[in-house]
TORSELO-119615 format. One record per residue: residue in one letter; x, y, z of N, C-alpha, C in turn. Coordinates in steps of 0.2 Angstrom, whole numbers. Layout:
<recs>
REC selo   n.u   n.v   n.w  ca.u  ca.v  ca.w   c.u   c.v   c.w
REC    a     X     Y     Z     X     Y     Z     X     Y     Z
...
</recs>
This chain:
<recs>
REC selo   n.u   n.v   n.w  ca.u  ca.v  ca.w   c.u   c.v   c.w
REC    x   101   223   471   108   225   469   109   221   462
REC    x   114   225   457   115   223   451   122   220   452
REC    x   122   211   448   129   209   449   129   209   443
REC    x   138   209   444   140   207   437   143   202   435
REC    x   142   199   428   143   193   425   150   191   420
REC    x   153   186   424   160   185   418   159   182   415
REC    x   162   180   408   165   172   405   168   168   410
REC    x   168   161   409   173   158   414   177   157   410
REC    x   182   154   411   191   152   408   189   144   409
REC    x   194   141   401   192   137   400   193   131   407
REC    x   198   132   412   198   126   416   194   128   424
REC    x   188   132   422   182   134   426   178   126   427
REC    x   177   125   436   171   118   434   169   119   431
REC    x   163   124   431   157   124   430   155   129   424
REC    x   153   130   420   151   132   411   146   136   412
REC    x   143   138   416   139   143   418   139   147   422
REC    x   136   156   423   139   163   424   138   163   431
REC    x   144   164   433   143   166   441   142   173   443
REC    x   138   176   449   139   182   451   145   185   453
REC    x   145   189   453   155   193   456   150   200   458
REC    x   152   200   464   150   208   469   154   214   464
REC    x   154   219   466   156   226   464   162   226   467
REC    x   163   223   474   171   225   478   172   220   476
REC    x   172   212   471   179   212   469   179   211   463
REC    x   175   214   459   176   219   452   181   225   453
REC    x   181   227   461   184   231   458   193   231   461
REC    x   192   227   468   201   224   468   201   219   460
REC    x   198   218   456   202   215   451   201   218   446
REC    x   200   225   446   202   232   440   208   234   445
REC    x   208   235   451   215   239   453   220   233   452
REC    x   219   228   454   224   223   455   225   222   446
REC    x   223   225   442   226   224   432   229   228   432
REC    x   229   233   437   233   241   433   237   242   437
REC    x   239   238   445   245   238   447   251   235   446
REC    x   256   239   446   263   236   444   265   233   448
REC    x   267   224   449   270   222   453   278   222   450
REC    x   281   220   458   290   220   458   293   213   456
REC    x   289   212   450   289   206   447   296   205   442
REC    x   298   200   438   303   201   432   298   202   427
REC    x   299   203   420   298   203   414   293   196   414
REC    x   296   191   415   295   184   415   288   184   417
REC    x   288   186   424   280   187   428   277   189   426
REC    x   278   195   423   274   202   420   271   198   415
REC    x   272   196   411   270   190   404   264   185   404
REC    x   266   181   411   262   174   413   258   178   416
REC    x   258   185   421   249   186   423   244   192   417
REC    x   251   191   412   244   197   407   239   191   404
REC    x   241   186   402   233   186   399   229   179   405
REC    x   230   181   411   227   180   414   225   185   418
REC    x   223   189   420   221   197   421   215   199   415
REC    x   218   197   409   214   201   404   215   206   401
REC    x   215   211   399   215   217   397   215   223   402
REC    x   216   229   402   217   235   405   209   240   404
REC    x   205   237   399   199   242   398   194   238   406
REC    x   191   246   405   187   244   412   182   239   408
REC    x   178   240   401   173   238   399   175   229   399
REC    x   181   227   398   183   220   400   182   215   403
REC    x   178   210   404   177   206   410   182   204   414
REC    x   183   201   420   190   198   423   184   194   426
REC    x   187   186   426   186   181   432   189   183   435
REC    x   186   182   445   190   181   448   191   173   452
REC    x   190   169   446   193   163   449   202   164   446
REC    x   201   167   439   208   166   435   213   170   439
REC    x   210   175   446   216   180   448   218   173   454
REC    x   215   171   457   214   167   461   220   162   461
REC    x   217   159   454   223   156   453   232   157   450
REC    x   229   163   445   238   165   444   240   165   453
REC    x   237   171   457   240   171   464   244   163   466
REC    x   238   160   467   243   153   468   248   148   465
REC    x   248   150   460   255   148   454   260   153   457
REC    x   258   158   458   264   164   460   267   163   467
REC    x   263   159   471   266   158   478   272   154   480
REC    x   272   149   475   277   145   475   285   149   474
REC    x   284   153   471   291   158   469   292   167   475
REC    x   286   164   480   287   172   482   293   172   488
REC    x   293   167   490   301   165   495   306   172   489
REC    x   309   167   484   314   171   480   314   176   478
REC    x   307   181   478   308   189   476   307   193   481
REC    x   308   199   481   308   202   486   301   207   485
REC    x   300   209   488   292   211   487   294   221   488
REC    x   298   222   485   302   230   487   302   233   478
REC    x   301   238   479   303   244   472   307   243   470
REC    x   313   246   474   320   244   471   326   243   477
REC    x   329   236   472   331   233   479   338   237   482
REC    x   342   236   487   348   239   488   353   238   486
REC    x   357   244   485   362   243   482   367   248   485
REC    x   375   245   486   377   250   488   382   256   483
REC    x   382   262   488   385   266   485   394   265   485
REC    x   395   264   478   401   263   477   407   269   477
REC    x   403   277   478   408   280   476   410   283   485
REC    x   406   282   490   408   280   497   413   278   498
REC    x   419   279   502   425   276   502   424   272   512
REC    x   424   267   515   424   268   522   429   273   525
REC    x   425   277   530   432   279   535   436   274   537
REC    x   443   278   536   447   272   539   447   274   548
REC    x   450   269   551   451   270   557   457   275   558
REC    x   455   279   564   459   283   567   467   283   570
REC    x   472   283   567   476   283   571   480   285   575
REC    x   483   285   581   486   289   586   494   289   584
REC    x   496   295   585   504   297   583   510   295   589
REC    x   514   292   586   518   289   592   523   294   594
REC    x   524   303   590   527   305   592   523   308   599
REC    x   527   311   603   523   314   609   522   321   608
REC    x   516   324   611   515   332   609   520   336   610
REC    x   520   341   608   524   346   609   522   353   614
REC    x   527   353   617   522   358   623   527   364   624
REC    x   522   369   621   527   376   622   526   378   627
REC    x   531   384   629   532   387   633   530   392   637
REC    x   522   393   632   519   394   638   510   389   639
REC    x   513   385   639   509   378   641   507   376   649
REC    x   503   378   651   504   375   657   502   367   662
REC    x   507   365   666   509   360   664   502   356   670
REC    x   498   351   671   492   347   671   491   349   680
REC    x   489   350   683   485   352   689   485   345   692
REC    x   491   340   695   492   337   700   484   334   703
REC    x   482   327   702   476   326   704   477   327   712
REC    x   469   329   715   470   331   722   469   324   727
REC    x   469   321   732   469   315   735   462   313   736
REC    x   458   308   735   453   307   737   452   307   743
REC    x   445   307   745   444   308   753   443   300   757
REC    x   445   302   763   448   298   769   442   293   770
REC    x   444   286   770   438   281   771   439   282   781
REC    x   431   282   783   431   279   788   436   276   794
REC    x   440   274   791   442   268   794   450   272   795
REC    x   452   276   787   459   281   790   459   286   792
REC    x   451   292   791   450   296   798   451   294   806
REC    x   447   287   806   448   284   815   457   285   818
REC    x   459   280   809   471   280   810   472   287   812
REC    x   469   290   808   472   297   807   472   302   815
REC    x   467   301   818   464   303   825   470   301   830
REC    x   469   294   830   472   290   836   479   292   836
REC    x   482   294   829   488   296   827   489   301   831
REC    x   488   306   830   488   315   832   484   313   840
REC    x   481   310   842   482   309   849   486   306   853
REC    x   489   301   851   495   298   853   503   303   853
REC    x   501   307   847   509   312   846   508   318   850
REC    x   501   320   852   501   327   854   493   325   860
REC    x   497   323   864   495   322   870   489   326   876
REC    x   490   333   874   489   339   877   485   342   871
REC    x   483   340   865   479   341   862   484   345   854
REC    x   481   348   849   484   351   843   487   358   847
REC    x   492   358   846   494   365   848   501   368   844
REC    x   500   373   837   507   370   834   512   376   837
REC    x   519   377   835   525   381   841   525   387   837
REC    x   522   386   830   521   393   826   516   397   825
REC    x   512   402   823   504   403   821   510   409   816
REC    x   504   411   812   503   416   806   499   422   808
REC    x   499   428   805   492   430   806   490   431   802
REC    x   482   435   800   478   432   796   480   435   790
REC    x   482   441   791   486   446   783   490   440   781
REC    x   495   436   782   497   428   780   495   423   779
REC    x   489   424   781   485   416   778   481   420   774
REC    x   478   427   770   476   428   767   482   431   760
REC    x   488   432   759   493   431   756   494   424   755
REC    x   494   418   758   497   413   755   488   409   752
REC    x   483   411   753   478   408   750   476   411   742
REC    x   480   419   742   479   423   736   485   418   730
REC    x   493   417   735   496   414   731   495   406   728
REC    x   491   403   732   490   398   729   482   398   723
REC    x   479   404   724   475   404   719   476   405   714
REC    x   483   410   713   483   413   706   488   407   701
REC    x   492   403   706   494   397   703   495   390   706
REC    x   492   387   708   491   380   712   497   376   711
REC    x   497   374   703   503   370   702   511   372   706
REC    x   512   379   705   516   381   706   519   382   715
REC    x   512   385   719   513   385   726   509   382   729
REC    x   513   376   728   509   369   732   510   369   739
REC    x   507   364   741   506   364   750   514   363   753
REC    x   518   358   747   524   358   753   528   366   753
REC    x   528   371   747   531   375   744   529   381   750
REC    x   522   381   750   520   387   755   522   386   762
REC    x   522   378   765   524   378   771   530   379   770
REC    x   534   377   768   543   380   766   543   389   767
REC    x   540   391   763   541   397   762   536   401   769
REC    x   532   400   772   528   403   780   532   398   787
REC    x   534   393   784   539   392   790   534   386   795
REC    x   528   383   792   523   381   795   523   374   793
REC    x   519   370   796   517   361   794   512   362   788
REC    x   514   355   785   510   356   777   502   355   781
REC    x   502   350   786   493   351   790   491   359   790
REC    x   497   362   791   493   369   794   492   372   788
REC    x   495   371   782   494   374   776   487   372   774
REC    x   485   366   775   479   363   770   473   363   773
REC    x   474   365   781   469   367   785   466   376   783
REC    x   474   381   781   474   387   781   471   387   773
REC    x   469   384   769   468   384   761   460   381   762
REC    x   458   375   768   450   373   766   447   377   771
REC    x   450   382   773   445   386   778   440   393   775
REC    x   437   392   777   432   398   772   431   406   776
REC    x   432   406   783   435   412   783   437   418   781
REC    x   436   423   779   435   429   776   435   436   779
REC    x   443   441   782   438   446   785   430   451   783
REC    x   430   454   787   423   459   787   427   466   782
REC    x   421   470   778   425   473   776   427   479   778
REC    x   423   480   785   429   486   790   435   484   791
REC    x   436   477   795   441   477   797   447   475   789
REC    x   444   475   783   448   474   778   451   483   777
REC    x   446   487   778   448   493   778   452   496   783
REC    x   451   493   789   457   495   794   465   491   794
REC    x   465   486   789   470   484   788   474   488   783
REC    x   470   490   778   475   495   772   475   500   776
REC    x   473   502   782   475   509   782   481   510   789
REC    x   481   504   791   485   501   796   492   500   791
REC    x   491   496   785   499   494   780   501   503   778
REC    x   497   507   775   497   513   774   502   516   777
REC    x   499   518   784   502   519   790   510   519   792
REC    x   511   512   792   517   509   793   520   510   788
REC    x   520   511   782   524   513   775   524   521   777
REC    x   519   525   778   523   532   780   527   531   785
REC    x   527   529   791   532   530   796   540   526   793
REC    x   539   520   791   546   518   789   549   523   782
REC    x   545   526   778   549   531   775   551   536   777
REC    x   548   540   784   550   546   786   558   543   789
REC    x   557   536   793   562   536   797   568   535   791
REC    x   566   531   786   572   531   781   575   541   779
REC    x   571   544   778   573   550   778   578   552   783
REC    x   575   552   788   577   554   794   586   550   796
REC    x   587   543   793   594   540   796   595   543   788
REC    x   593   546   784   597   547   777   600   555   781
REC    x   597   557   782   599   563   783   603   564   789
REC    x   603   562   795   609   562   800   614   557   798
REC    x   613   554   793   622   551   789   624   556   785
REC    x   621   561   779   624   566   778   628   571   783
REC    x   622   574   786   625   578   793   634   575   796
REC    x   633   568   796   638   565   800   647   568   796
REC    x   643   566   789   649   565   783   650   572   781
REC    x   647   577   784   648   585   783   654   589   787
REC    x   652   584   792   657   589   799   664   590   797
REC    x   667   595   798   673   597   796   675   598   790
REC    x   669   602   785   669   603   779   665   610   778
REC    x   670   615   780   668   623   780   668   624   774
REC    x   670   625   768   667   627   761   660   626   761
REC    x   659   617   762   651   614   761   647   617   767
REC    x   649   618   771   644   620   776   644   629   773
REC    x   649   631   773   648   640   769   642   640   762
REC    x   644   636   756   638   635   753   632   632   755
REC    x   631   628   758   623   626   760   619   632   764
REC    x   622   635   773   621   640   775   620   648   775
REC    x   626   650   770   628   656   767   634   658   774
REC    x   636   665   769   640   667   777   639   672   782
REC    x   640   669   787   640   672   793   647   676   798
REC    x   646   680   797   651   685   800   653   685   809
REC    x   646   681   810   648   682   818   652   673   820
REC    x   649   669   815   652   663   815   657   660   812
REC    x   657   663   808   664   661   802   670   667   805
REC    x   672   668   810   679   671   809   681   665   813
</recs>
């Protein structure tokens, strides 16, 4: 292998040619032609310790060796980055958020917050709740009213289509029932069949023709009533009769 031969630099021991490998001939061609993130000031003090920029140039590498350890001393204080940070002045911070102390505004057709439902019974006030309702109803649950089921599927419709509105006390009030029996008749899943759904509409059907025939029917013997002893009105509606009318 062929080595290569430097001058040494005057505070070199020794006054005679040392060998230098090829690999660090050549970190100290790369290490001449790289920009360090030095000031003006550094850049200066390692150029004529470096040497020149031609590759035909020789470089000690004792003289790199040593700039680097002159340079040690000061690398605490520089930062060893491209470009250092800096902040953007024309970012303003976001300010913090603040809340309005007037209170919203709620119109009229606002509707108004869904009443939280009550959490479920620990343990402890299911067992109260029991000994309760056996103590008061001896003879078991038995209440002095029932619905049928056409009203218990009317008041489950009316509590779906507005909750807030037809709450548990509202609907007992309104079916004449205990608010238990309401909340029992709301978390039951129960659901007629769809025949017997059909034989209810045609059962309500039903009952709506007969009460309008009867309505007919008390309309029309009240007129008859308010007729009697009105022979013109009876001439006009009838027509005349000659074996009747004399």
């Amino acid at each position: 292998m062929n080595f290569l031969r430097t001058k040494l630099r005057p505070f070199s021991p020794r006054g005679d040619l040392l060998p230098v490998s090829p690999c660090i001939y050549a970190f100290a061609r790369t290490l001449s032609r790289t920009r360090f993130p030095f000031s003006k000031k550094h850049n200066t003090s390692l150029k004529p310790l470096l040497g020149g920029n031609e590759p035909s140039e020789w470089v000690d590498h004792l003289s790199i060796k040593g700039s680097l350890a002159q340079q040690a001393s000061g690398r605490d204080e520089l930062e060893l980055t491209s470009k250092p940070y800096r902040p953007n002045k024309q970012v303003k911070p976001r300010a913090p958020a603040q809340r309005s102390k007037t209170p919203p505004i709620l119109h009229s057709n606002t509707r108004p917050r869904r009443p939280k439902s009550r959490p479920p019974p620990t343990p402890q006030a299911y067992l109260a709740h029991r000994e309760t309702i056996k103590r008061r109803f001896p003879n078991g649950w038995a209440p002095p009213r029932t619905i049928s089921r056409e009203a218990m599927e009317a008041l489950r419709t009316m509590h779906a289509q507005d909750p807030v509105r037809f709450r548990t006390p509202v609907l007992a009030n309104k079916f004449k029932i205990s608010p238990e029996a309401v909340s029992r008749i709301l978390r039951s899943k129960w659901r007629p069949s769809p025949e017997r759904t059909a034989q209810l509409i045609a059962r309500d059907m039903l009952a709506k023709d007969k009460w309008i025939a009867g309505m007919h029917k008390k309309e029309q013997g009240a007129a008859e009533k308010s007729l009697q002893g009105r022979l013109d009105i009876q001439e006009r509606m009838r027509g005349k009769d000659k074996l009747t009318m004399k």
